[in-house]
Backbone and ligand atoms as CSV (ligand in chain L), in Angstrom:
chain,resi,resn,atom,element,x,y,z
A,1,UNK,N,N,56.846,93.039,-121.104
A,1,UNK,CA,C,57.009,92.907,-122.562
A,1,UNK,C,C,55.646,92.948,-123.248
A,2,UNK,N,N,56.170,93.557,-124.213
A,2,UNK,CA,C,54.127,93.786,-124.934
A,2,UNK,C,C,54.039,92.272,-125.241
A,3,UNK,N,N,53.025,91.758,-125.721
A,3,UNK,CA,C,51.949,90.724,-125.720
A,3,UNK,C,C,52.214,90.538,-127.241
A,4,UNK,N,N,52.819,91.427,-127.991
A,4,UNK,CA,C,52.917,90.977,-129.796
A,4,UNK,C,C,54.097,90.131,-130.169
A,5,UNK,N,N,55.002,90.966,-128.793
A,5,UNK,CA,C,56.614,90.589,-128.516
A,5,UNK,C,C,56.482,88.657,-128.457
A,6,UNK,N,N,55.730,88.290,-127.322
A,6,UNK,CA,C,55.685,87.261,-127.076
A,6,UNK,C,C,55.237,86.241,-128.295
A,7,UNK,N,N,54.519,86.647,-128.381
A,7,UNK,CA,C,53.561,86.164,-129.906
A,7,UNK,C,C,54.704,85.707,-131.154
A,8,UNK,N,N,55.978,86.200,-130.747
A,8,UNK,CA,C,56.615,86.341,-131.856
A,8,UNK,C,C,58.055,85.589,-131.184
A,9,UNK,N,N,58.116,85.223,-130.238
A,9,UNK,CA,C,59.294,84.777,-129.352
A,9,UNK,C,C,59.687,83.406,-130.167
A,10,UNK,N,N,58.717,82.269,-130.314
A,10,UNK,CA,C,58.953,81.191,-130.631
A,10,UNK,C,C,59.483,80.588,-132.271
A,11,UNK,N,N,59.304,81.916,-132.613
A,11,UNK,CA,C,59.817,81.951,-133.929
A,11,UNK,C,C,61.422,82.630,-133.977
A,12,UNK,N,N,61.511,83.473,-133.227
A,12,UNK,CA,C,62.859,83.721,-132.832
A,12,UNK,C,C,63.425,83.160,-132.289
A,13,UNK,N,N,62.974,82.035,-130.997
A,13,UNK,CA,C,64.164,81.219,-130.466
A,13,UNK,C,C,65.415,82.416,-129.467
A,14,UNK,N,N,66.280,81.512,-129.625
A,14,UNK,CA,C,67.453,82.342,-128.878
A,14,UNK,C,C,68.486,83.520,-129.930
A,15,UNK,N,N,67.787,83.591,-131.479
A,15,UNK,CA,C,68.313,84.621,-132.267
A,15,UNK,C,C,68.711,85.777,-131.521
A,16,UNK,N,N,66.962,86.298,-131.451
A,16,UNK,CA,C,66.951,87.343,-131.185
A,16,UNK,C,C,66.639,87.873,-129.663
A,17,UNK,N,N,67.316,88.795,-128.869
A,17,UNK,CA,C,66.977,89.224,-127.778
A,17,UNK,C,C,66.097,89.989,-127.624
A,18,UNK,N,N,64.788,89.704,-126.667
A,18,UNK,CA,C,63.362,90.355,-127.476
A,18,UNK,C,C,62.889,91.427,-126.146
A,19,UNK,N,N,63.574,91.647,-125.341
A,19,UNK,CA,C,64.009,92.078,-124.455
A,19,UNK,C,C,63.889,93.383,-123.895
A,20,UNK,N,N,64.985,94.102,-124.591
A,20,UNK,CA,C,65.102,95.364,-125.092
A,20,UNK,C,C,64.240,96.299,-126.010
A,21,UNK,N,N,63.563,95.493,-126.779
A,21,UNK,CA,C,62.481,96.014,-127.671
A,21,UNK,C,C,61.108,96.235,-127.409
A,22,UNK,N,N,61.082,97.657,-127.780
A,22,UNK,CA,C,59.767,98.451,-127.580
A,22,UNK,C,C,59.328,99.013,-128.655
A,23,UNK,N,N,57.785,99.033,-128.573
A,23,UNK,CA,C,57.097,99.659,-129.097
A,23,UNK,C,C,56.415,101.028,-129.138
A,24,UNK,N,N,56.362,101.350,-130.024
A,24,UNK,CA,C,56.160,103.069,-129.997
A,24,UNK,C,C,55.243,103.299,-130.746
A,25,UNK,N,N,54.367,104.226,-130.124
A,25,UNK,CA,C,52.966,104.711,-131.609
A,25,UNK,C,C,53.464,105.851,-132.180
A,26,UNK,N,N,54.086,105.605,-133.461
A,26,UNK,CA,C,54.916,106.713,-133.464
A,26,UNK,C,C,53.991,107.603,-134.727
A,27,UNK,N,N,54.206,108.928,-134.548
A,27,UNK,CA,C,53.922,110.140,-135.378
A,27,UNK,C,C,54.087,110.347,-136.959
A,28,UNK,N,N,55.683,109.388,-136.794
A,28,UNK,CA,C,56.595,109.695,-138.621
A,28,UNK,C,C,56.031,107.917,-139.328
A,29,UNK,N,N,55.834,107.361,-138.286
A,29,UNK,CA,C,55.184,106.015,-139.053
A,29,UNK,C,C,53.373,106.409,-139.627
A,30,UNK,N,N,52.755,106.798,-138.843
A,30,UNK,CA,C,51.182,107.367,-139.054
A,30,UNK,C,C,51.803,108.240,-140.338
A,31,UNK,N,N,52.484,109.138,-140.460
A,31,UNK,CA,C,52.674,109.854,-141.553
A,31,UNK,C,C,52.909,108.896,-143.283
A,32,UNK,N,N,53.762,108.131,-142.554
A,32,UNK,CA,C,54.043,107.454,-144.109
A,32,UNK,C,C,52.998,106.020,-144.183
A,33,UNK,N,N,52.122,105.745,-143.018
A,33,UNK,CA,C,51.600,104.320,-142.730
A,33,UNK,C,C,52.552,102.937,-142.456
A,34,UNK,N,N,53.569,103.571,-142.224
A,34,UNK,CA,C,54.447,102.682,-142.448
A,34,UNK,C,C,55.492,102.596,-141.335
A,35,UNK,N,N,55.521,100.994,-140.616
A,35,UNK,CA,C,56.989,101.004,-139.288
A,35,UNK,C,C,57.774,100.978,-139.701
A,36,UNK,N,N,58.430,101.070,-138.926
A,36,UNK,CA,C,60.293,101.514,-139.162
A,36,UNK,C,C,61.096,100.990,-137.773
A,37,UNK,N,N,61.916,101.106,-137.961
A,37,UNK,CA,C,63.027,100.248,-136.750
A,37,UNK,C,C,64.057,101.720,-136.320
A,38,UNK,N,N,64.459,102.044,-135.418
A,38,UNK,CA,C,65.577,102.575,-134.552
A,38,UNK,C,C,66.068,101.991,-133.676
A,39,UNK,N,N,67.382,101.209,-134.059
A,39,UNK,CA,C,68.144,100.008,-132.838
A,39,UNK,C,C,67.022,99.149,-132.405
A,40,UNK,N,N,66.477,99.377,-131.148
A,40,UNK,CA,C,65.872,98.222,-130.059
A,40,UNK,C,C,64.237,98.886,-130.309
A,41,UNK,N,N,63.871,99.865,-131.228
A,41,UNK,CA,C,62.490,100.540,-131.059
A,41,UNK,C,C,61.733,100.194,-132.117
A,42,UNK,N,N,60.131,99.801,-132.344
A,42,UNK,CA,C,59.366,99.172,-133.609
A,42,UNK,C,C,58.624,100.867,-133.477
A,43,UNK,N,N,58.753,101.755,-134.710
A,43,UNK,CA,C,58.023,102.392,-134.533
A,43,UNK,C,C,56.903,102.298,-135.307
A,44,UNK,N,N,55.210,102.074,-135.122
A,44,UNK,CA,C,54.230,101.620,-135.161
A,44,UNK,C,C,53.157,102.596,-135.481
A,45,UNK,N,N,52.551,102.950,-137.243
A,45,UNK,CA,C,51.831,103.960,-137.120
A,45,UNK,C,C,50.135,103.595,-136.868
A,46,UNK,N,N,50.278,103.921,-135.301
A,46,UNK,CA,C,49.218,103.456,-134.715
A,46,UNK,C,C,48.768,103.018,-133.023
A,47,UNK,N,N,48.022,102.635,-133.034
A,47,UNK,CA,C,48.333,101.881,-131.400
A,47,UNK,C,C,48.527,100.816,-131.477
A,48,UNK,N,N,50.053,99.609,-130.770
A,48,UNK,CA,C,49.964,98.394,-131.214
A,48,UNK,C,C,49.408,97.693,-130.889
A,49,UNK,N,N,48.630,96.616,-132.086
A,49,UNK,CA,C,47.720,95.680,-132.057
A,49,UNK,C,C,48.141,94.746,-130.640
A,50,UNK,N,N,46.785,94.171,-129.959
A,50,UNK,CA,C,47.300,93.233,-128.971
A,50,UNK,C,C,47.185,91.890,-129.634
A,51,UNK,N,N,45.873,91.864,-130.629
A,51,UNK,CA,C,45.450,90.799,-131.429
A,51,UNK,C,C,46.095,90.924,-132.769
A,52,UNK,N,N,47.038,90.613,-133.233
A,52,UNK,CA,C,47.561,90.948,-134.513
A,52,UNK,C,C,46.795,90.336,-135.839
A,53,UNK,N,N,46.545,90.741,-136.601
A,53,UNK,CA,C,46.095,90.120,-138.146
A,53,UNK,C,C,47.330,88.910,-138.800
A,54,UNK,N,N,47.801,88.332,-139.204
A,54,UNK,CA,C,48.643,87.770,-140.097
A,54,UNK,C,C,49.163,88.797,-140.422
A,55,UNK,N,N,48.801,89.743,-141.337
A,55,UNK,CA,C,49.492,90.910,-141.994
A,55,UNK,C,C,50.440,91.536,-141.455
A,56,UNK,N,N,49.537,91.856,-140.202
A,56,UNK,CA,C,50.566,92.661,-139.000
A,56,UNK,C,C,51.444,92.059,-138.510
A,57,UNK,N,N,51.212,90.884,-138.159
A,57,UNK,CA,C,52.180,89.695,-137.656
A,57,UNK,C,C,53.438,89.847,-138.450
A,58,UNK,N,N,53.065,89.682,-139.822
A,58,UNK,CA,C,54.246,89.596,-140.992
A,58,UNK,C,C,55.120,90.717,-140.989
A,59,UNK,N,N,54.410,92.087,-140.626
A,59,UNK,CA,C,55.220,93.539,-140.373
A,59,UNK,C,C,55.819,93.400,-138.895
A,60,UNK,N,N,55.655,93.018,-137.926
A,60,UNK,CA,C,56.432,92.701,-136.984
A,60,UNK,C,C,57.089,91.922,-137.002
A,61,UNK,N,N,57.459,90.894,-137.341
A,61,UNK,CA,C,58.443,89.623,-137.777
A,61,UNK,C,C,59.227,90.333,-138.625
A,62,UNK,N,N,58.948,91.427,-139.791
A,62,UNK,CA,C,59.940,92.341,-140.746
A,62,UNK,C,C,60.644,93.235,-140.035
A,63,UNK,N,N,60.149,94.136,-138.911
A,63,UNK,CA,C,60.641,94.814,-138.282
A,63,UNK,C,C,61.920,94.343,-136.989
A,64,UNK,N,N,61.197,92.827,-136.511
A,64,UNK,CA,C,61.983,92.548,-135.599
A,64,UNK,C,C,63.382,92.165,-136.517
A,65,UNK,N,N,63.091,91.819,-137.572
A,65,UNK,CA,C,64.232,91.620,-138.559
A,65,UNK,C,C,65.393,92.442,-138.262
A,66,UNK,N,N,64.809,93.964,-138.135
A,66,UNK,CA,C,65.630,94.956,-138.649
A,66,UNK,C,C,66.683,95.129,-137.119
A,67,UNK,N,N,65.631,94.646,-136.176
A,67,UNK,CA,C,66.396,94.168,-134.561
A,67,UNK,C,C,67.164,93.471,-134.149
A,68,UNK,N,N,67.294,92.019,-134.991
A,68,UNK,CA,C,68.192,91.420,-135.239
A,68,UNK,C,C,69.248,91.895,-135.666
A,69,UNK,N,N,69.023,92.365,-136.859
A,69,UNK,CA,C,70.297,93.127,-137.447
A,69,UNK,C,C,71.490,94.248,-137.127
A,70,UNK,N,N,70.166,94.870,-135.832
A,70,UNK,CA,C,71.058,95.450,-135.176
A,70,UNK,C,C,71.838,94.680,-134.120
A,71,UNK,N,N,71.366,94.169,-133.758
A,71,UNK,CA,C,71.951,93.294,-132.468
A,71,UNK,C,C,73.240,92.329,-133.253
A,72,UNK,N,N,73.043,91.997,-134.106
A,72,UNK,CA,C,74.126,90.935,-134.696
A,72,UNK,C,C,75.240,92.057,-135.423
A,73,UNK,N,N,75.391,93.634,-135.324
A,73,UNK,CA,C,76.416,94.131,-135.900
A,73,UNK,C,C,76.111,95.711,-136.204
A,74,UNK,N,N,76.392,96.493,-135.672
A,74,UNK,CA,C,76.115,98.152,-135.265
A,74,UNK,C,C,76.395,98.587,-136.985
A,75,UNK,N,N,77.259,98.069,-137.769
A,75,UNK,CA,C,77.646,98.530,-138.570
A,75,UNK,C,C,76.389,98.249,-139.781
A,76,UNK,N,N,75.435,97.092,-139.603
A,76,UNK,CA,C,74.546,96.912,-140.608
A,76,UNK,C,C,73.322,98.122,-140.615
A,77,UNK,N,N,73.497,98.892,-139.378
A,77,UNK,CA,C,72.459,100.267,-138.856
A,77,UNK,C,C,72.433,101.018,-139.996
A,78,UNK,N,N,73.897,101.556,-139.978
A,78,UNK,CA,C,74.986,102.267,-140.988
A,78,UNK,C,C,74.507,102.173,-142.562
A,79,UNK,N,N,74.797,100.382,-142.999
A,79,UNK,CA,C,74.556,100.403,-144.220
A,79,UNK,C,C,73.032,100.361,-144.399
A,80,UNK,N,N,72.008,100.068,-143.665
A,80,UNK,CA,C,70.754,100.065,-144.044
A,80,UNK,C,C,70.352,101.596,-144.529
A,81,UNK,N,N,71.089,102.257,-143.803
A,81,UNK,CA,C,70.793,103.790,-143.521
A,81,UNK,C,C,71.110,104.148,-145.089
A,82,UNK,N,N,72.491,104.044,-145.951
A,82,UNK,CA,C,73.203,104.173,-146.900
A,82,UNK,C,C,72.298,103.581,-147.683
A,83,UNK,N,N,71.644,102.002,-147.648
A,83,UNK,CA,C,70.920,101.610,-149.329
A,83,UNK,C,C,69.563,102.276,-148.437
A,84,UNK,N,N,68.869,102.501,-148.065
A,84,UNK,CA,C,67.931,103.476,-148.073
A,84,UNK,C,C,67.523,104.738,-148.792
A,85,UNK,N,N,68.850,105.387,-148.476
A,85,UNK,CA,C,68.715,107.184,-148.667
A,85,UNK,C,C,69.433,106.816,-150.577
A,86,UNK,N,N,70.239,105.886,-150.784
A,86,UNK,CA,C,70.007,105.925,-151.704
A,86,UNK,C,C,69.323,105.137,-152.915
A,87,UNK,N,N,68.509,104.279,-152.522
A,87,UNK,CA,C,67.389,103.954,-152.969
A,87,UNK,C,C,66.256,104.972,-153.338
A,88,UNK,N,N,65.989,105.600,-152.234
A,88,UNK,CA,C,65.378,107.040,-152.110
A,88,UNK,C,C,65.696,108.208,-153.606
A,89,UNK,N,N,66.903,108.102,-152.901
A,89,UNK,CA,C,67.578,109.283,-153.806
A,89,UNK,C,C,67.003,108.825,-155.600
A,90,UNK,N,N,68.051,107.730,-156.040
A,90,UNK,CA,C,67.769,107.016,-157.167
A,90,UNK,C,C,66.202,106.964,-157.261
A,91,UNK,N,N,65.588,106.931,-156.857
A,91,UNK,CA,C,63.789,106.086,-157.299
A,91,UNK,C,C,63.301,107.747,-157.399
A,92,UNK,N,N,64.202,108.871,-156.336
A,92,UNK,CA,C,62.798,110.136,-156.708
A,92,UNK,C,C,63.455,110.615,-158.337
A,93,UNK,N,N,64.930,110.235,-158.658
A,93,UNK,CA,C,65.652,110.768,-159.373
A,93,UNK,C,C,64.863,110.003,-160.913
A,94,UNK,N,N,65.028,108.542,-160.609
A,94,UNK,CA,C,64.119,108.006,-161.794
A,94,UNK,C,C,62.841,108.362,-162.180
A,95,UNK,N,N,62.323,108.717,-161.108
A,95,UNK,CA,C,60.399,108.738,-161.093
A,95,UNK,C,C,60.531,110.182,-161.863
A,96,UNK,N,N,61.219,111.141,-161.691
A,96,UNK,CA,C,61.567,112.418,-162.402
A,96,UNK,C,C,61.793,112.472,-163.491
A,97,UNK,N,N,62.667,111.380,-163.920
A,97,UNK,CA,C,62.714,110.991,-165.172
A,97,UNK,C,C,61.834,109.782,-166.102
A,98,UNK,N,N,60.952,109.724,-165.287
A,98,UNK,CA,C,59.827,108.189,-165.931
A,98,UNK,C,C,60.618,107.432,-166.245
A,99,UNK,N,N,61.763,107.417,-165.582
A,99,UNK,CA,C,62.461,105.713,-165.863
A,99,UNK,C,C,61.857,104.457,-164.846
A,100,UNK,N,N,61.911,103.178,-165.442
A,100,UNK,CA,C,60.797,102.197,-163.776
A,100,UNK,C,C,62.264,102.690,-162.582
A,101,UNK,N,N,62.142,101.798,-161.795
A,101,UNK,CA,C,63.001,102.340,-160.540
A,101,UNK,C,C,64.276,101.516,-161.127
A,102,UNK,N,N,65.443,101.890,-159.979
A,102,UNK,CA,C,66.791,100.519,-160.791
A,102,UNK,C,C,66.990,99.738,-160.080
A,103,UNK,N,N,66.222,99.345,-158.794
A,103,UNK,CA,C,65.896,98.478,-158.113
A,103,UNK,C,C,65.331,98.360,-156.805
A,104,UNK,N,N,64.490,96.686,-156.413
A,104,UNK,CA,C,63.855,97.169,-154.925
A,104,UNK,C,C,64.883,96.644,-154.131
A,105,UNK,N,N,65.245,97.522,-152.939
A,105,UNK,CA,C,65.582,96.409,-152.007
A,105,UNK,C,C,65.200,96.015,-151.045
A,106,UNK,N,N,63.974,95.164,-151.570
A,106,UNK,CA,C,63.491,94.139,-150.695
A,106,UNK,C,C,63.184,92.818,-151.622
A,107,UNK,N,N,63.724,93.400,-153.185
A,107,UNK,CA,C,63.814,92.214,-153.970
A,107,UNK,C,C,64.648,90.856,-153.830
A,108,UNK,N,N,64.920,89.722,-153.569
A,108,UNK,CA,C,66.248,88.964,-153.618
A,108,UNK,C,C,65.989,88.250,-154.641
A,109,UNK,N,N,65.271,88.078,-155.524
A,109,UNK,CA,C,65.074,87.587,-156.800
A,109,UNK,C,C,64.450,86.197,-156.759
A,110,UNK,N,N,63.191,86.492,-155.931
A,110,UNK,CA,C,62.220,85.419,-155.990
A,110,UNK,C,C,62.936,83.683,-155.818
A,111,UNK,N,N,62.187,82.918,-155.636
A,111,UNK,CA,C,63.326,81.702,-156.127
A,111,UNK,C,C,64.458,81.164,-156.689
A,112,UNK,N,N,64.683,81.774,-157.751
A,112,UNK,CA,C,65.762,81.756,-158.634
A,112,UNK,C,C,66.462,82.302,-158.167
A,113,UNK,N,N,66.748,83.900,-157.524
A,113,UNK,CA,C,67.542,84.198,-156.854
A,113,UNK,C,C,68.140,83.994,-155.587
A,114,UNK,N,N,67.100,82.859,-154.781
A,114,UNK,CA,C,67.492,83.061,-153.279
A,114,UNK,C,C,68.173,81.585,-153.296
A,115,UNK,N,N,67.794,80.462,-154.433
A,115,UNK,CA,C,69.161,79.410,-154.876
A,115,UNK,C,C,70.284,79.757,-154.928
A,116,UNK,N,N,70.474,81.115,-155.233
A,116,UNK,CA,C,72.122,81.040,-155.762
A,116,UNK,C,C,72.738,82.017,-154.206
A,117,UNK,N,N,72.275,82.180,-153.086
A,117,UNK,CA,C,72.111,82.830,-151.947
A,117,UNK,C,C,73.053,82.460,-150.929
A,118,UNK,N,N,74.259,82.308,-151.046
A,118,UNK,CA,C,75.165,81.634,-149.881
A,118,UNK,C,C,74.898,81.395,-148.647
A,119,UNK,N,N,74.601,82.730,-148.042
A,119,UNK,CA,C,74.444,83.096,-146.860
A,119,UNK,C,C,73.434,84.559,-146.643
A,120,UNK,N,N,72.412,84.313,-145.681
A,120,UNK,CA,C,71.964,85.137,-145.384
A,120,UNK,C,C,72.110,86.582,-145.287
A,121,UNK,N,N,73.746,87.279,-145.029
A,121,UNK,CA,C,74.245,88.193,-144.689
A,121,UNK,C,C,74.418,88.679,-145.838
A,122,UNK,N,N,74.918,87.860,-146.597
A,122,UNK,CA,C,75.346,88.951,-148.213
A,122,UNK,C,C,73.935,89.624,-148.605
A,123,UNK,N,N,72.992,89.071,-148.278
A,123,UNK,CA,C,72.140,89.865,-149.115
A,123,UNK,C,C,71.803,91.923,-148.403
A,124,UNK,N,N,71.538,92.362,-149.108
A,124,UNK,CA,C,71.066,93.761,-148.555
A,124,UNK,C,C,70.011,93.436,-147.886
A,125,UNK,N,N,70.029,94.334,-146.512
A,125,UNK,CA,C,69.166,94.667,-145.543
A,125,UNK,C,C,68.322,93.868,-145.625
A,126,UNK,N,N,66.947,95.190,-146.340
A,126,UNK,CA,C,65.978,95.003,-146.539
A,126,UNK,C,C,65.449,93.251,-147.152
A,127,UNK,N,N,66.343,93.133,-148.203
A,127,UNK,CA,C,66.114,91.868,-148.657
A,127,UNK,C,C,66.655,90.794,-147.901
A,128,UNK,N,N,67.230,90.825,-146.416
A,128,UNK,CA,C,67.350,90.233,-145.406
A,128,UNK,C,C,65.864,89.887,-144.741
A,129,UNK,N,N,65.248,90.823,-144.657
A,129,UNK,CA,C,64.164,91.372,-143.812
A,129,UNK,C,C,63.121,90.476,-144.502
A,130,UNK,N,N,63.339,90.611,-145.649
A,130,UNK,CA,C,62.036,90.065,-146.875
A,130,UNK,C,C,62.093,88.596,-146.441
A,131,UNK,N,N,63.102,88.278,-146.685
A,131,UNK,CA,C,63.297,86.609,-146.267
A,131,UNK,C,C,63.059,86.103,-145.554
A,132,UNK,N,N,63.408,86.978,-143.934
A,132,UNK,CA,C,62.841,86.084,-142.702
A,132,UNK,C,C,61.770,86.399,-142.455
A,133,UNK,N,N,60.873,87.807,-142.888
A,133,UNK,CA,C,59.484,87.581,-143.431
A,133,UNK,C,C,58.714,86.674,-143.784
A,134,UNK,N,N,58.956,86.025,-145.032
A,134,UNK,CA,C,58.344,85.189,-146.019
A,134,UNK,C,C,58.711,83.499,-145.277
A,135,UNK,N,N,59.763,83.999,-144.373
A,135,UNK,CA,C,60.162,82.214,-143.650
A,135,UNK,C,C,58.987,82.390,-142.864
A,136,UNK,N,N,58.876,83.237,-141.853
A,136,UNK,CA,C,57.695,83.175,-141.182
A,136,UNK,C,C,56.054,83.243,-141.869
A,137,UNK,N,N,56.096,83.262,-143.006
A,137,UNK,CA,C,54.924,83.343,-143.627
A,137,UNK,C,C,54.621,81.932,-143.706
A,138,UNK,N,N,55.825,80.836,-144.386
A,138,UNK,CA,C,56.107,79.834,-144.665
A,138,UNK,C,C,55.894,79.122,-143.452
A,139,UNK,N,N,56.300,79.444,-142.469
A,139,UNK,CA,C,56.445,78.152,-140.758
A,139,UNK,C,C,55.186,78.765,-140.400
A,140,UNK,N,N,54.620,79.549,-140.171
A,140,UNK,CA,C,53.601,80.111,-139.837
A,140,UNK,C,C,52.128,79.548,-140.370
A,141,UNK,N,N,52.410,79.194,-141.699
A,141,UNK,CA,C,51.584,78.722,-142.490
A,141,UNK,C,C,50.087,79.950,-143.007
A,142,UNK,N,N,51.118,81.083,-143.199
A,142,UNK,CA,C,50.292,82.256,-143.262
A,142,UNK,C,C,49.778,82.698,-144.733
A,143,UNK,N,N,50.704,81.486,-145.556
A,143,UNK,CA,C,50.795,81.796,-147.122
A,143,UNK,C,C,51.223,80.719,-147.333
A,144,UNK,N,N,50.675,80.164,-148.980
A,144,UNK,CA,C,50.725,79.076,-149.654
A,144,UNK,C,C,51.921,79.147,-150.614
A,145,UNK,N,N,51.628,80.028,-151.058
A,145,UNK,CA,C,52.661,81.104,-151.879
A,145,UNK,C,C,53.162,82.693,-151.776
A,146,UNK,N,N,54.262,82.471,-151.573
A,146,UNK,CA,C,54.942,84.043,-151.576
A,146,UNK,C,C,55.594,84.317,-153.376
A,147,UNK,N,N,54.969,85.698,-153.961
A,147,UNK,CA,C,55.727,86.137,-155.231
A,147,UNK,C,C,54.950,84.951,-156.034
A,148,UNK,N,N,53.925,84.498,-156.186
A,148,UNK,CA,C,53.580,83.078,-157.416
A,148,UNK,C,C,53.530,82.296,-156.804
A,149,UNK,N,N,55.056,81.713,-156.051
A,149,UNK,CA,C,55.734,80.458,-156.212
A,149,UNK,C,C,55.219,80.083,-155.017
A,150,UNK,N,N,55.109,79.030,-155.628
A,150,UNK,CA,C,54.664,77.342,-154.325
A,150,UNK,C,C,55.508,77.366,-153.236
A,151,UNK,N,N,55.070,77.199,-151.962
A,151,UNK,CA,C,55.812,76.932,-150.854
A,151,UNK,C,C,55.737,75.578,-150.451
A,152,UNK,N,N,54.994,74.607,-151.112
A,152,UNK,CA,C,54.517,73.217,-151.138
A,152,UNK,C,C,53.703,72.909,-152.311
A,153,UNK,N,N,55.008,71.326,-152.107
A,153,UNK,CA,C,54.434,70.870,-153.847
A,153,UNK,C,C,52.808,70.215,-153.543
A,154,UNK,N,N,52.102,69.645,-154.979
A,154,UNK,CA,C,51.062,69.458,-154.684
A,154,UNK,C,C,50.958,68.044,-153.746
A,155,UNK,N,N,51.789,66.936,-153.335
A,155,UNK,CA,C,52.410,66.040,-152.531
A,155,UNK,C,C,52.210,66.559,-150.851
A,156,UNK,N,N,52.312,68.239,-150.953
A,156,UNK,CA,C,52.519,68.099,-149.406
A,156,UNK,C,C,54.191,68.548,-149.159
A,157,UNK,N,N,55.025,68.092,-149.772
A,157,UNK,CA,C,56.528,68.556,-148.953
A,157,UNK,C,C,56.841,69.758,-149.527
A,158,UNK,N,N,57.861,70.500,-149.194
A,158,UNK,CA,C,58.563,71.627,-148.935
A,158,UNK,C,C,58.927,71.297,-150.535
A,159,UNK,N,N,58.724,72.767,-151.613
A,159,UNK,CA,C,59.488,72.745,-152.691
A,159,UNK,C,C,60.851,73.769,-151.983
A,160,UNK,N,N,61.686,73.368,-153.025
A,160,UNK,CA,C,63.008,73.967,-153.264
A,160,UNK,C,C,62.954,75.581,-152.879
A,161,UNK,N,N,62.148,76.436,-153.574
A,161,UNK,CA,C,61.988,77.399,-152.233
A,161,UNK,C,C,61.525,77.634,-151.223
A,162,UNK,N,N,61.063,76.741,-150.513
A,162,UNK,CA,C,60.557,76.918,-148.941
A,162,UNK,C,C,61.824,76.194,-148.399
A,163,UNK,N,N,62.782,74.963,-148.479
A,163,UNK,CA,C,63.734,74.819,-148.385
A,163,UNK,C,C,64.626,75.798,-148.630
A,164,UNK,N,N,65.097,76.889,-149.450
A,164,UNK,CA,C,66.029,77.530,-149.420
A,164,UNK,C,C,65.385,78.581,-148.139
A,165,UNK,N,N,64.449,79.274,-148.137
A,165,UNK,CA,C,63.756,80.413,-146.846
A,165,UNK,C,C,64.426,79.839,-145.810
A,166,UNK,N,N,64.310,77.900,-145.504
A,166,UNK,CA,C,64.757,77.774,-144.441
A,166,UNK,C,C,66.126,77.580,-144.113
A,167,UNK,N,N,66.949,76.908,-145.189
A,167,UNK,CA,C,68.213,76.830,-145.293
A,167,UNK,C,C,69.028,78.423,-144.691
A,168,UNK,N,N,68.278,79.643,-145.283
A,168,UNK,CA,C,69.283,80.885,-144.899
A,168,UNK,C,C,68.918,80.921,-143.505
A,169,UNK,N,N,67.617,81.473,-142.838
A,169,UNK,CA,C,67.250,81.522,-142.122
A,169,UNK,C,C,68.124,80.500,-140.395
A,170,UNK,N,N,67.903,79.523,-140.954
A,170,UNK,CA,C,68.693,78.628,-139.725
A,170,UNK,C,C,70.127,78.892,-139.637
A,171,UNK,N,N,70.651,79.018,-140.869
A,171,UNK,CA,C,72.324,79.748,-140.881
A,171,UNK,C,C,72.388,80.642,-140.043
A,172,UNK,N,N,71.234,81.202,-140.538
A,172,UNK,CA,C,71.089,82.975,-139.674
A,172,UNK,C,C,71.075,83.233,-138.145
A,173,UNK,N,N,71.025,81.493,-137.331
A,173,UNK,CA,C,70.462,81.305,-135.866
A,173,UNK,C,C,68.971,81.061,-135.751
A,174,UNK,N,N,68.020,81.152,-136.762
A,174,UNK,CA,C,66.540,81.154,-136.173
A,174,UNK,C,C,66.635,79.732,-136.210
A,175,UNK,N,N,66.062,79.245,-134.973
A,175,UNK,CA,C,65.295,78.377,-134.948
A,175,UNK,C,C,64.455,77.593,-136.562
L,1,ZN,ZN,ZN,62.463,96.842,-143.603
């Protein structure tokens, strides 16, 4: 198992099966700078770090996201695939028209939105991904604040959104 895999085990717990997952220096990630997920594969534009940055850390914890997701339901592959291409579609269609975009999805609406958040699953994909991101930013202690907002009041305890990151998150199986 690569050495980033491990690095990242204890934050997953028994979620995720870390197992199956490989890393790839892939060609179409170097193209856009950007990883991407296929089922059980991190594709990585680059050679993967053995020593990770925080940053990188945070893009592998996003990606393994997208591993989870597969593993917990073949059909979420499907819809990631669907708000993608049309996210895509919509944003080249707006940018054509200088309208701003009609939405991110990796938005879940900052604090305010991730209160009113039932369950982890309703949200889209990406803004799945964002969350257990920003939890690991949060347990990690990699960030004070994600989006503005305080992840700790000036006291020291958990404000109301670092409590909600963790509230979905543990629903979700993580540790
Ligand atoms: Zn993603």
């Amino acid at each position: 198992m690569e050495p980033i895999l491990e690095k990242a085990r204890p934050f997953w717990g028994d979620a995720l099966d870390l197992n199956p997952i490989r890393f790839v220096d892939s060609p179409w990630a170097r193209l856009t700078g950007r990883a991407f997920v296929t089922h059980h594969t991190i594709h990585w534009p680059g050679p993967v770090p053995v020593v990770p940055s925080k940053a990188e850390m945070a893009v592998v914890i996003h990606e393994l996201a997208h591993c989870w997701q597969y593993q917990s339901g073949r059909w979420q592959v499907t819809r990631g695939l669907v708000e993608q291409i049309l996210y895509t579609l919509f944003g080249l269609w707006l940018k054509a028209a200088g309208a701003p975009p009609l939405y991110d999805p990796y938005d879940y609406g900052g604090p305010e939105g991730l209160s009113t958040v039932s369950g982890l699953r309703s949200l889209r994909l990406e803004a799945q991904a964002a969350v257990i991101e920003h939890y690991w930013k949060m347990s990690s202690g990699a960030c004070e604040a994600i989006h503005g907002a305080a992840l700790r009041s000036p006291a020291g305890s958990p404000t109301s959104y670092a409590r909600d990151l963790r509230r979905l998150c543990r629903e979700a199986g993580l540790p």
